[in-house]
C-alpha positions in Angstrom: 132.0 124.4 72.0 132.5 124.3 75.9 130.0 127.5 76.1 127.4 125.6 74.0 127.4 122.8 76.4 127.1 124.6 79.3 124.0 126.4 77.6 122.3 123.4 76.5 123.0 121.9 80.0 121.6 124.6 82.2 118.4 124.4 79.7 117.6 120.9 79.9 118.9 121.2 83.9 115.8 123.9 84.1 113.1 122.1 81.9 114.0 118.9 83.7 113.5 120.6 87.5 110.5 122.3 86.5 109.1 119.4 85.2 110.0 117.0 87.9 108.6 119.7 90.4 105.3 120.0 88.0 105.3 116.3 88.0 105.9 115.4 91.1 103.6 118.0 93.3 101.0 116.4 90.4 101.5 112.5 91.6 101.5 113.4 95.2 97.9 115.1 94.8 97.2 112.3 92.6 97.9 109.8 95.5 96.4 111.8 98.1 93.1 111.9 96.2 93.3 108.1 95.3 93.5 107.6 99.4 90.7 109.3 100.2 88.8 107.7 97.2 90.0 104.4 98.6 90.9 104.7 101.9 92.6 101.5 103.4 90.5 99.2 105.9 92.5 98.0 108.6 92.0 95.0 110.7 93.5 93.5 113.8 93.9 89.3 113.4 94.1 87.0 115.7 95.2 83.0 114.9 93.9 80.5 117.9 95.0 77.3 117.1 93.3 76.1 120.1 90.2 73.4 120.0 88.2 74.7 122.9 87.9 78.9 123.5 84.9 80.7 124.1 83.0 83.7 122.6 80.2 85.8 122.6 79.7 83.9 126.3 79.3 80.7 124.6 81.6 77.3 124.5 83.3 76.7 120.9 84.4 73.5 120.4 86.3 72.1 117.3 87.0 68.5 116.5 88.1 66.5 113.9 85.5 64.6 111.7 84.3 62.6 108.8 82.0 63.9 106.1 79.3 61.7 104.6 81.2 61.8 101.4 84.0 60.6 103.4 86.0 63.2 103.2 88.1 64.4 106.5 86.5 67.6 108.0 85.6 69.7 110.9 82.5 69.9 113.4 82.3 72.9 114.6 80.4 73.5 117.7 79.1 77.0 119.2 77.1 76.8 122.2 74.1 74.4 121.0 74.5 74.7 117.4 77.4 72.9 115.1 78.2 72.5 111.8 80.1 70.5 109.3 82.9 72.0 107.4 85.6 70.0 105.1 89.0 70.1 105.8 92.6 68.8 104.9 93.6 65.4 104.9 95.3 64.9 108.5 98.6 62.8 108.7 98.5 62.5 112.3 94.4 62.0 113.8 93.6 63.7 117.2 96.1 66.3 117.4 96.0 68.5 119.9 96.3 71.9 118.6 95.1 73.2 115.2 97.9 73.7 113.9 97.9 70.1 112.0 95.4 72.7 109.9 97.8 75.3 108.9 97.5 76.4 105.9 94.9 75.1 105.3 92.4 76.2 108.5 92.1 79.3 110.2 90.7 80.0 113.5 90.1 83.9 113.5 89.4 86.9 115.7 89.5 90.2 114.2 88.6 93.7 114.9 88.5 97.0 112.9 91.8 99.5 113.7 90.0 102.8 113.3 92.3 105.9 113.1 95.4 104.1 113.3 94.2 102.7 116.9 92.5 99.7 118.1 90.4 99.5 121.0 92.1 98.0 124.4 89.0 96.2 125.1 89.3 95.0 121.4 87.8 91.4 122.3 84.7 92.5 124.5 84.1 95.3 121.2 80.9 94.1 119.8 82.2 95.1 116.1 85.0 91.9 117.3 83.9 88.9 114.6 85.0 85.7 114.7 85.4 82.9 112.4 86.9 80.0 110.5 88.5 80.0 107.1 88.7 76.7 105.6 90.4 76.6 101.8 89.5 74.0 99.7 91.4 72.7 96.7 89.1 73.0 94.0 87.4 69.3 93.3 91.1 68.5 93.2 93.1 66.2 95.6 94.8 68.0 98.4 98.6 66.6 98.1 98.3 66.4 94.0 96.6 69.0 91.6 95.1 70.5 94.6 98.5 72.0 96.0 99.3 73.6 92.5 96.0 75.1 91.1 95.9 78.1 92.8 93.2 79.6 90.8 91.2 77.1 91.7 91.1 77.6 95.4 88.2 78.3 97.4 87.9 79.0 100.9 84.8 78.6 102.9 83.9 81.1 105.4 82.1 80.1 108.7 81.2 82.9 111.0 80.4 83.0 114.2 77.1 85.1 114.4 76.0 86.9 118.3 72.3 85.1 117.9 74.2 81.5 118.4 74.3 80.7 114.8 76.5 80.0 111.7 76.9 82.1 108.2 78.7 80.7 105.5 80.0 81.8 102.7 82.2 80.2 99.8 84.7 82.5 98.1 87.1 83.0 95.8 90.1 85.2 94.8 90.1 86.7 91.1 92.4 85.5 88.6 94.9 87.8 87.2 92.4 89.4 84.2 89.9 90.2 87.1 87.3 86.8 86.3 86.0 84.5 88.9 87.3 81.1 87.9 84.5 79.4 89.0 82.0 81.5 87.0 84.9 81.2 84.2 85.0 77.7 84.3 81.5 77.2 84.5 80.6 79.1 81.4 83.4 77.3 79.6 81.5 74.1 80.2 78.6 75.8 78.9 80.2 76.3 75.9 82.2 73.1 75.3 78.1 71.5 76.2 77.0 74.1 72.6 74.5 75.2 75.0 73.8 78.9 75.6 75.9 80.8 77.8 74.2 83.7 79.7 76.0 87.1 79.7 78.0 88.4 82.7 75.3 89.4 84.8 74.2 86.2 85.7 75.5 84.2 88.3 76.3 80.5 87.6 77.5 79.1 90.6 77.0 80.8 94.1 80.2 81.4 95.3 81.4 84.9 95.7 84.8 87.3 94.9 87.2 87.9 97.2 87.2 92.4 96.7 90.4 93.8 97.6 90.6 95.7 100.5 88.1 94.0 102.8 88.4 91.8 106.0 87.6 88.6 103.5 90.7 89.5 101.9 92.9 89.8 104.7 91.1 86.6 106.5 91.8 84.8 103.1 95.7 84.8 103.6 95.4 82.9 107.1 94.6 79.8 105.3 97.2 80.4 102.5 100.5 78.6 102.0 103.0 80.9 103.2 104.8 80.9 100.0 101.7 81.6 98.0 100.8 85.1 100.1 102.7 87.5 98.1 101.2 86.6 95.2 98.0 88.4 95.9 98.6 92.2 96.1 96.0 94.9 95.2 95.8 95.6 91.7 94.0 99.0 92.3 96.6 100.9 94.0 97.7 104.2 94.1 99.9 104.0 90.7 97.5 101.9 88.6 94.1 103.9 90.3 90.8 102.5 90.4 87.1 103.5 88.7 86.8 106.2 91.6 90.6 107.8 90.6 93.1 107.9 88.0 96.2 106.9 90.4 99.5 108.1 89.8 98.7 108.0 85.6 101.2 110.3 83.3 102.6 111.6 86.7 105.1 108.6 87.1 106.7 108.6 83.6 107.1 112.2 83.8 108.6 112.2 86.8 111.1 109.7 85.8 111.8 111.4 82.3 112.8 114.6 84.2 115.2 112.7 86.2 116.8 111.1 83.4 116.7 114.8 82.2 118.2 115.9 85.3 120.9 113.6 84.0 121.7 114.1 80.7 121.4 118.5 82.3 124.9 117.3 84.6 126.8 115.7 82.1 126.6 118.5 79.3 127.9 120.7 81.9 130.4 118.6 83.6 131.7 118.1 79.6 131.0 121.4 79.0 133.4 122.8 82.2 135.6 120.5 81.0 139.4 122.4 79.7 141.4 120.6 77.6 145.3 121.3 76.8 146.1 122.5 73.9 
């Protein structure tokens, strides 16, 4: 009995290396490939919570406002032009610093980290961007139903452009099956109206996804309650994979089977050395 342990041990011991060493040197090919399909873009931040800076050589200037709608916001001046944007109810009025805004405004400066490096003159780099993130709450009060739907957030993106002028942008993150809520919600009412709803190809409201892996992304999380960033992680990674490579796929389980071989291969031959008195 002892010998017929041992035997079966050193087996499974030897199907369970060679497949972890199979499996493994597969995933680690696996994730290489995935990196170069999707290789990360990095970006260097930086949060001003100041009202007056200056860039591109001209004056910015932000100060607190009221929409027509009545609604507190933000003009934003750059050089000659300005603009409008809404923005968080303020409990204390002509505060010094932005940070009365935090998360919920964003003042950003960012630049692209190319090879691992960024450049020390990273603020006179002409590929330097700047711009304001503003989230809004949906349609929905800001201290109520605002503060909970999280798939209904949008954040509204005002860039900074060299020529003197704004670009804006209204965006939104992806809910969990990979739909735009607005669009979602917008067909929905479509629906619940019995009138025709268009298919997928057609664009109901103009506000744009947030795609993983871009500077959007990144900027997005600036004007997010700290408590809500971990909830939005990459769901094309190098284990799930994406449309341009598999990920990690049959690699993982295997991998995890032949360790729990490796296992079971030990104990038979730990039981299996095992003498017992007669």
């Amino acid at each position: 009995m002892p010998s017929t342990l041992i035997t079966t041990g050193v087996v499974v011991l030897a199907a369970s290396l060679s497949g972890f060493i199979f499996s493994g040197y597969s995933m680690a090919r696996r994730v290489e490939a995935f990196n170069q399909a999707e290789p990360p873009s990095m970006f260097h931040f930086v949060q001003s919570d100041v009202r007056k800076q200056r860039f591109l050589g001209r004056d910015i200037h932000l100060t607190d406002t009221r929409l027509p709608d009545g609604q507190n916001g933000l003009l934003v001046q750059y050089g000659d032009a300005s603009i409008s944007i809404p923005a968080h109810r303020l409990d204390i009025a002509g505060f010094e610093s932005l940070a009365v805004y935090n998360e919920w405004v964003a003042v950003l400066a960012f630049s692209p980290i190319e090879r691992g490096e960024l450049a020390a003159d990273w603020q006179q780099d002409p590929r330097t961007r700047m711009l304001v993130v503003s989230r809004q709450a949906g349609g929905y009060d800001d201290e109520t139903w605002g503060s909970v739907r999280v798939r209904d957030w949008t954040f509204l993106f005002t860039e900074f452009k060299p020529d003197g002028t704004f670009s804006q942008r209204e965006m939104q993150f992806r809910d969990r099956r990979g739909r735009l809520p607005a669009e979602h919600t917008a067909r929905l009412e479509l629906e619940k109206a019995g009138k025709p709803v268009p298919g997928p190809e057609v664009r109901l409201t103009s506000i744009e996804p947030i795609e993983e892996r871009t500077w959007e992304w990144q900027a997005a999380l600036h004007a997010l309650p700290k408590a809500h960033v971990s909830r939005y992680r990459f769901k094309t990674d190098a284990v799930h994979g994406s449309a341009e490579s598999p990920g990690m796929g049959w690699t993982l389980p295997a991998a995890g089977t032949s360790v729990l071989g490796l296992v079971l291969g030990a104990g038979l031959l730990m039981g299996g050395s095992v003498r017992r008195r007669v």
